[in-house]
C-alpha positions in Angstrom: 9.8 30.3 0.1 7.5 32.8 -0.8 8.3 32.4 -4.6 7.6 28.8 -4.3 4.6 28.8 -3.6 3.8 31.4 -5.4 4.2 29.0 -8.2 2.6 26.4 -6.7 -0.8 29.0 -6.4 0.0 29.9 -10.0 0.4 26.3 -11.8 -2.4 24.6 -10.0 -4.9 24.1 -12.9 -1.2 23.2 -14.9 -0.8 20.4 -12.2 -4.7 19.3 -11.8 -4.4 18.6 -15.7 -1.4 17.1 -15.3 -2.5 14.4 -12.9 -5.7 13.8 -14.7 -3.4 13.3 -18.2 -1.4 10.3 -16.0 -5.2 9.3 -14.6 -6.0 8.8 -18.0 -3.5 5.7 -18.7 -5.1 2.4 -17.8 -2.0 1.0 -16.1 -3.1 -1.9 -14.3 -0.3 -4.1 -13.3 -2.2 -7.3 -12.4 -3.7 -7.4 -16.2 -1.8 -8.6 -18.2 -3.6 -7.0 -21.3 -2.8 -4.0 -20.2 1.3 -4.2 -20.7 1.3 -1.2 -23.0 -0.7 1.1 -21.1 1.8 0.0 -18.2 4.8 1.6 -20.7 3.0 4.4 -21.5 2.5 5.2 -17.9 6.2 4.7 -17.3 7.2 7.0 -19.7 5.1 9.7 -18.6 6.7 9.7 -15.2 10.0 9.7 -17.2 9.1 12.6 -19.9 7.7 14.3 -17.0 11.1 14.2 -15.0 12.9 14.6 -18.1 10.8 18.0 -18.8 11.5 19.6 -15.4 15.2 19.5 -16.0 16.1 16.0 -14.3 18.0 13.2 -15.5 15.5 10.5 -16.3 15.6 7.1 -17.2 13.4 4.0 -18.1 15.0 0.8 -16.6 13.7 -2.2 -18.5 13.2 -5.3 -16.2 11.8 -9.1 -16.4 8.4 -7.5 -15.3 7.0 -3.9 -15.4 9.2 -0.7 -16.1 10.9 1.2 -13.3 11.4 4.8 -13.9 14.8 6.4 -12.1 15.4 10.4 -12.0 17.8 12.3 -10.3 17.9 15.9 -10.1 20.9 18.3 -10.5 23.8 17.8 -8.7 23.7 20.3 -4.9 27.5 19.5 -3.4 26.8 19.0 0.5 23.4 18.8 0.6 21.5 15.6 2.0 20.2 13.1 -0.7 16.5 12.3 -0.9 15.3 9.0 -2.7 11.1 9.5 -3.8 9.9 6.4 -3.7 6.1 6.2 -5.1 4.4 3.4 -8.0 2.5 4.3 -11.3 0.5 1.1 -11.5 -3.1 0.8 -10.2 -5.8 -1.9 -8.8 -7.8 -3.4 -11.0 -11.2 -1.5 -10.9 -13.5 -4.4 -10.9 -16.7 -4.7 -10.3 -17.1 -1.8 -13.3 -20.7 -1.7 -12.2 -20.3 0.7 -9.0 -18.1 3.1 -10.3 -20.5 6.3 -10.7 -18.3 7.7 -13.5 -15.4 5.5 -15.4 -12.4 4.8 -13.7 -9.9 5.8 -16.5 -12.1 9.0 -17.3 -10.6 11.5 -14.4 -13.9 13.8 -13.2 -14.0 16.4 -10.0 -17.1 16.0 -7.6 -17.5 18.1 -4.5 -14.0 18.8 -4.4 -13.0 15.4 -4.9 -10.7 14.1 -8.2 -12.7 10.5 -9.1 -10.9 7.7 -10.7 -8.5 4.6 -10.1 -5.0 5.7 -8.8 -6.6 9.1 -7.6 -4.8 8.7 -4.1 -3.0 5.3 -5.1 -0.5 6.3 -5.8 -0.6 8.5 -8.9 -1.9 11.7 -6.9 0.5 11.7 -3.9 3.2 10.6 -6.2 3.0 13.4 -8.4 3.3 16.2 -5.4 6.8 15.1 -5.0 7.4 16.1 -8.6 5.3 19.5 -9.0 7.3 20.5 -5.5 11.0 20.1 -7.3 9.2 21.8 -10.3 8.3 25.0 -8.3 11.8 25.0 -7.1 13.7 24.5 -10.0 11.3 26.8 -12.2 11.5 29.6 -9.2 14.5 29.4 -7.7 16.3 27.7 -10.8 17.8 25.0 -7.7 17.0 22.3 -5.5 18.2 23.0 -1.6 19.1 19.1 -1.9 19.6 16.2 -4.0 16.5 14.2 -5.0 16.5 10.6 -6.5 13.2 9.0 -8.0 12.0 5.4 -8.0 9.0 5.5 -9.4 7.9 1.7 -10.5 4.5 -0.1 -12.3 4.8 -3.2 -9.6 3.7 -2.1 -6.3 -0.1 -3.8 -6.4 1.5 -7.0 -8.0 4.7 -7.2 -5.2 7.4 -5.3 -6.6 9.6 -8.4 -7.2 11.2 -6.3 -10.4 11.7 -3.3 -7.9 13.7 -5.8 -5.5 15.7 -7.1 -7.7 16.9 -3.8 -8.7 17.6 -2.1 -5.4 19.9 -5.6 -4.9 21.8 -4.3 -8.0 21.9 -0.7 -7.9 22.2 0.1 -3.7 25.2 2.6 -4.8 23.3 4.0 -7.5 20.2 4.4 -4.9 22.2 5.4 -2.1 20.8 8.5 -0.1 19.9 10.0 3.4 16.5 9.6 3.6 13.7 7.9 2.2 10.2 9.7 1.3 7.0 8.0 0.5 3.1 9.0 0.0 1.6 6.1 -0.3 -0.7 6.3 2.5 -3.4 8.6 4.5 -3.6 11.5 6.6 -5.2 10.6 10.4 -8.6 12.3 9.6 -9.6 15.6 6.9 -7.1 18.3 7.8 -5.0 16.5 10.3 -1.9 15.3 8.8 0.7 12.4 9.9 3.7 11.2 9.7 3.4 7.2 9.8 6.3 5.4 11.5 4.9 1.6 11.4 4.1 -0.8 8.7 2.8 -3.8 8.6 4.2 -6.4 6.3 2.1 -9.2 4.5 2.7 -13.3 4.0 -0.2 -13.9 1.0 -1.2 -17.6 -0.4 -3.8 -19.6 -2.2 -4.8 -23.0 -0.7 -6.1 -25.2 -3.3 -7.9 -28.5 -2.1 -8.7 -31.0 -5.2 -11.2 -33.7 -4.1 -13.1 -36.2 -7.0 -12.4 -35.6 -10.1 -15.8 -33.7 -11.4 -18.6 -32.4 -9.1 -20.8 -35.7 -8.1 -24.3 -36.0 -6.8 -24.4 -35.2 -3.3 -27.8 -37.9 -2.7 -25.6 -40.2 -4.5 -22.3 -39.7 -2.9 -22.5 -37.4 0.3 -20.8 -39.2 3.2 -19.1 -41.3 1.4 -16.8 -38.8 0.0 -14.6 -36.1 1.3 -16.3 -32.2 0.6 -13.5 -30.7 -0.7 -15.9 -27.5 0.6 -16.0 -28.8 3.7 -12.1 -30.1 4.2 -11.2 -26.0 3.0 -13.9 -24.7 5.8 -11.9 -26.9 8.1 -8.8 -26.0 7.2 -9.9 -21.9 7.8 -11.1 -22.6 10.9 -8.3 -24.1 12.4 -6.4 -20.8 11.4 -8.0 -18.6 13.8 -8.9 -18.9 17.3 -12.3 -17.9 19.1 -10.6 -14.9 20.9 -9.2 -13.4 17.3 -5.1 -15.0 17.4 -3.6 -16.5 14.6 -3.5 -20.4 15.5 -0.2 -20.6 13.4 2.9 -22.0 16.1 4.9 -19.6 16.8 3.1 -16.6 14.8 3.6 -14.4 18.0 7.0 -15.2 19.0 8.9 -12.5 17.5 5.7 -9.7 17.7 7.2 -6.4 19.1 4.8 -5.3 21.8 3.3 -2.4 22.1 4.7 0.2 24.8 2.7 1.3 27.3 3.5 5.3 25.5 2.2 3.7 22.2 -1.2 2.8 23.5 -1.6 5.8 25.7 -1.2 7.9 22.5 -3.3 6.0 20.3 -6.0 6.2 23.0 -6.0 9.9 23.2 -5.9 10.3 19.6 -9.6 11.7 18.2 -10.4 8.1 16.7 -14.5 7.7 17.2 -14.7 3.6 16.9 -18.3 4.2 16.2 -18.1 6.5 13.6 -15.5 4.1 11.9 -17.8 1.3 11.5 -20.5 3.6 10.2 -18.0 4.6 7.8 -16.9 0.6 6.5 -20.9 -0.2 6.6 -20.5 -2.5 9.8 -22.3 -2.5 13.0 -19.2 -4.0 15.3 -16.0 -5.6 15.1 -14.6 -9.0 15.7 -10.7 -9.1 16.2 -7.7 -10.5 18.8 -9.1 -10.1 22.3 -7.5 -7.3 24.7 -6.8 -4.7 21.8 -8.9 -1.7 20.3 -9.9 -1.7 17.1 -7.0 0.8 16.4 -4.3 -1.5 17.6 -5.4 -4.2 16.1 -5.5 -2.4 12.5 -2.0 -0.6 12.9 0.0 -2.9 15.3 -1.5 -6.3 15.7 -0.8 -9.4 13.0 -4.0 -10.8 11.9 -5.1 -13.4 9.3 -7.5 -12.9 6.8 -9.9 -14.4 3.8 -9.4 -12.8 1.0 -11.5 -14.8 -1.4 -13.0 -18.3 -1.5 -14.1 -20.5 -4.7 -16.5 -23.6 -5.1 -19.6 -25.2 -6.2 -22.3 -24.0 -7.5 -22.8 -20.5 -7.5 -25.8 -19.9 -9.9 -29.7 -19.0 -8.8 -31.4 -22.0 -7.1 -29.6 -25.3 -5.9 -27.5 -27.8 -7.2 -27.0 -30.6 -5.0 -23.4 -31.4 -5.6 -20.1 -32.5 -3.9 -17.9 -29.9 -5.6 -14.7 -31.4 -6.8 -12.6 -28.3 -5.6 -11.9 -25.7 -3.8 -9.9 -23.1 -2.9 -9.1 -19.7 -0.5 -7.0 -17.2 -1.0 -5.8 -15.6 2.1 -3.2 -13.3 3.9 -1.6 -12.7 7.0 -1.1 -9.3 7.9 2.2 -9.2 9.7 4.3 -6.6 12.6 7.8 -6.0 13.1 9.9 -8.4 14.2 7.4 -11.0 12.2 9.6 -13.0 10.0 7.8 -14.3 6.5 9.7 -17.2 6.3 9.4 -18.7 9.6 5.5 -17.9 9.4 5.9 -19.6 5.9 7.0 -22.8 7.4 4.8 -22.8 10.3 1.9 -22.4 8.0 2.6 -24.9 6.0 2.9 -27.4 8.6 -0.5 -26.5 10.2 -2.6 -26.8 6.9 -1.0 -30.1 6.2 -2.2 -31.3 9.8 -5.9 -29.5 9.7 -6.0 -31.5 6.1 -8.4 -34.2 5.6 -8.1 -37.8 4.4 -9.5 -37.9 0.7 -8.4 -34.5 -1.0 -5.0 -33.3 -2.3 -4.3 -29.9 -0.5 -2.1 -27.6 -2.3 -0.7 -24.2 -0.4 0.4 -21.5 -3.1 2.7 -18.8 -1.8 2.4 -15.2 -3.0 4.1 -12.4 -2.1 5.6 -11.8 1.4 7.5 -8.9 3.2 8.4 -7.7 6.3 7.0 -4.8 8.7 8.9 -1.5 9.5 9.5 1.2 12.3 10.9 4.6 11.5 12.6 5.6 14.7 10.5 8.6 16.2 13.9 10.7 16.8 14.9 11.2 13.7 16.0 14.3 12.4 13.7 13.3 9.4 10.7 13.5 11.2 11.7 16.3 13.0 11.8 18.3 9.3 8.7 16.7 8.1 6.7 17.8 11.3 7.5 21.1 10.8 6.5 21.1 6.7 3.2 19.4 7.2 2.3 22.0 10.2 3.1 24.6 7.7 1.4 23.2 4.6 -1.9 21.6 6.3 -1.8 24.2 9.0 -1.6 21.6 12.1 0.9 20.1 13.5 1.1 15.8 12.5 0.0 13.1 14.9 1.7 9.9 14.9 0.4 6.7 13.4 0.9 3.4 12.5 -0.4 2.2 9.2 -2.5 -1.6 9.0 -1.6 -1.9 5.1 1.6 -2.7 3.6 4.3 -1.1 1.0 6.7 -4.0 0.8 9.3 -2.1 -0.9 9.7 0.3 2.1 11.6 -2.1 3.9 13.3 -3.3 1.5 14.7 0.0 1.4 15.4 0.9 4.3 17.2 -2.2 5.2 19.2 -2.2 1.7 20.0 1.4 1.9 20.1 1.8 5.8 18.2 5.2 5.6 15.5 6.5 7.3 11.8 6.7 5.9 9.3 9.3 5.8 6.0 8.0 5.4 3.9 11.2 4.8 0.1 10.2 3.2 -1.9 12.8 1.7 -4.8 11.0 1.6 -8.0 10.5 3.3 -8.8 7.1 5.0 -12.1 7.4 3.2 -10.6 7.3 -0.4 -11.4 4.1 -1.7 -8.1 3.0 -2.5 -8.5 -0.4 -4.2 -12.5 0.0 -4.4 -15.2 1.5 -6.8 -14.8 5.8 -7.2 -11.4 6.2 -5.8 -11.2 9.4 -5.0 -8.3 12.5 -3.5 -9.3 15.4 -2.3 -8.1 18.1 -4.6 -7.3 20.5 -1.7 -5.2 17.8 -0.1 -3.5 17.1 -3.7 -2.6 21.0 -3.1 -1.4 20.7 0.2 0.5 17.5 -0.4 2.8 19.5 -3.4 3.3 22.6 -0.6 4.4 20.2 2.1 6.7 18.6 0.2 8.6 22.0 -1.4 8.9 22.7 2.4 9.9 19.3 3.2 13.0 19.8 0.9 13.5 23.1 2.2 13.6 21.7 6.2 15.6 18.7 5.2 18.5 20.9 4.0 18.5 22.1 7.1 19.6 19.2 9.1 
């Protein structure tokens, strides 16, 4: 590989400008507003594939555009389906961001701007690696398939919909995605667990305008109040989900899992420095590390009422609302949580206000069986690339597409992050590492190169 990467050394700058021209393209999904900058990402990706000698295509669907490439035809070889998303968070609040979001900058070592590490960066390394082999060896050592789409932060529900239509088209031996985070600067992983999400909004309409609460307090239901209620009812004193049945179908942790994730170099301490906290709060009996990898939790995502301006307002708001999520493990089903849910708010409800529970998006969790030939290549590319050999981790987010293909196209998945857990993905200054951008496009021309292999 030795010409490989030296044309990965050589076209670094190339590719640095390159990610920062993509950076550049406002594409956030959730904003509607922002539909054209959402195509102009898409065909970037696709000009980009297009440019580096693959077949490239922009599918048009009810929501965002996907973006499919697959490279030249390699008879024999295994088939690899990229997986990665060009849409980004929204970047509010605008105020903490030391430099704009959409205006790509480097600061000690460090690429700023929205979509840095989510997922514009680490996608990209999967396309500058089949560039330095096409460009240096003039062939790939296998067949590679992009899905690239501009839904991921919204639910992918365009993304679903075409996998159910195109499994043939999509079919392949393995699946790769960098979507995700390294175990700590300069130690790489290979991620084999996901957890998968159940998200709603519970709206609870009381009077019908905010009244005086001298004038009516106690004598009408707090729609405030009768939320609170219903939140606290969700979750128990020792941490568990309150929901019946929300545990049933949890796949424990082995005694090997916990014994590994206890000797990994994890400093609890140093984490909570790190989020700005001085403890943690979370389901009795488990470390902080289970419960953020392998654990099902509930959570408040946002809550809405009353008065919110300087000073008070004595009122009895006339509604009020939460949006929440459950984070859920494999064998956690989204539909019978769904039900279960349901049933619970509507008995924690009290007499006097309307409750209304909005569902969101939902998907399952995933395991990537540790004895895959897959992970076997992949350990060996990331030890060359980063220098170390990969630990094994679970990952507390959620990519709901990842199941979705692996169940649809019954192949394995790679999970390999690039990142760093301290990139602000989803926050003010986002931020990759550049060196890790660099490492991430040498791992994965190896990754090709050990996957032929098998």
């Amino acid at each position: 590989m030795g010409a490989i990467e030296t044309y990965v050394d050589e076209k670094c700058e190339a590719f640095l400008e390159e990610l920062f021209e993509l950076l550049r393209i406002p594409s956030v999904s959730a904003d509607p507003d922002r539909a054209g900058d959402i195509g102009a990402a898409g065909q970037w990706v696709s000009d980009k594939l297009a440019a580096i000698g693959m077949k490239s295509e922009v599918v048009v669907t009810k929501g965002h555009p996907i973006v499919y490439g697959e490279s030249p035809k390699v008879e024999g070889a295994p088939t690899v389906l990229v997986y990665g998303h060009y849409d980004v968070q929204p970047v509010d609040p605008l105020e903490l961001w030391i430099s704009p979001p959409f205006e790509p900058e480097i600061r000690e070592g460090r690429i700023f701007a929205r979509g840095a590490t989510d997922d514009k960066g680490q996608m990209l390394t999967h396309v500058f690696s089949a560039q330095a082999w096409l460009q240096s060896e003039g062939r790939l050592p296998v067949n590679l398939k992009y899905l690239i789409e501009g839904e991921e932060e919204v639910g992918s529900a365009a993304l679903s919909d075409f996998v159910a239509e195109n499994t043939e088209k999509l079919a392949c031996d393995c699946i790769v995605v960098s979507d995700s985070a390294q175990f700590g600067p300069g130690q790489p992983a290979i991620t084999y667990g996901l957890r998968g999400i159940a998200c709603y909004e519970i709206v609870v309409q009381g009077p019908n305008r905010d009244l005086h609460s001298g004038s009516f307090g106690g004598s009408i239901t707090n729609p405030a109040v009768a939320l609170s209620r219903i939140l606290n009812g969700l979750v128990g004193e020792g941490g568990q989900v309150q929901v019946p049945g929300f545990y049933d179908d949890v796949v424990p942790l082995t005694e090997l899992e916990r014994r590994q994730m206890a000797e990994l170099p994890f400093d609890e301490k140093q984490y909570f420095r790190q989020a700005g906290v001085s403890d943690s709060w979370g389901e009795a009996g488990y470390t902080a590390l289970e419960r953020r990898w392998a654990r099902p939790t509930f959570d408040i995502n946002g809550l809405t009422s009353g008065y919110q301006g300087t000073g008070a307002k004595t009122i009895i708001p006339g509604r009020a609302s939460a949006k929440i999520s459950f984070r859920l493990v494999p064998n956690q089903s989204p539909e019978t949580i769904d039900k279960a849910f349901r049933d619970l708010v509507e008995k924690l409800a009290m007499p006097g206000v309307k409750v209304e529970v909005r569902g969101m998006h939902g998907a399952p969790g995933l395991l990537v069986p540790l004895d895959s030939p897959y992970v076997v290549a992949a350990s060996k590319a990331l030890e060359h690339a980063f220098g170390k050999a990969p630990v094994m981790t679970r990952e507390g987010g959620s990519i709901p597409v990842v199941a979705t293909l692996h169940r649809q196209l019954k192949a394995d998945a790679l999970l390999l992050g690039w990142g760093q857990d301290d990139d602000n993905a989803h926050s003010p200054n986002e931020r990759f590492l550049v060196e890790d951008f660099y490492r991430g496009i040498r791992a994965s021309a190896r990754l090709w190169e050990e996957i032929a292999r098998i």
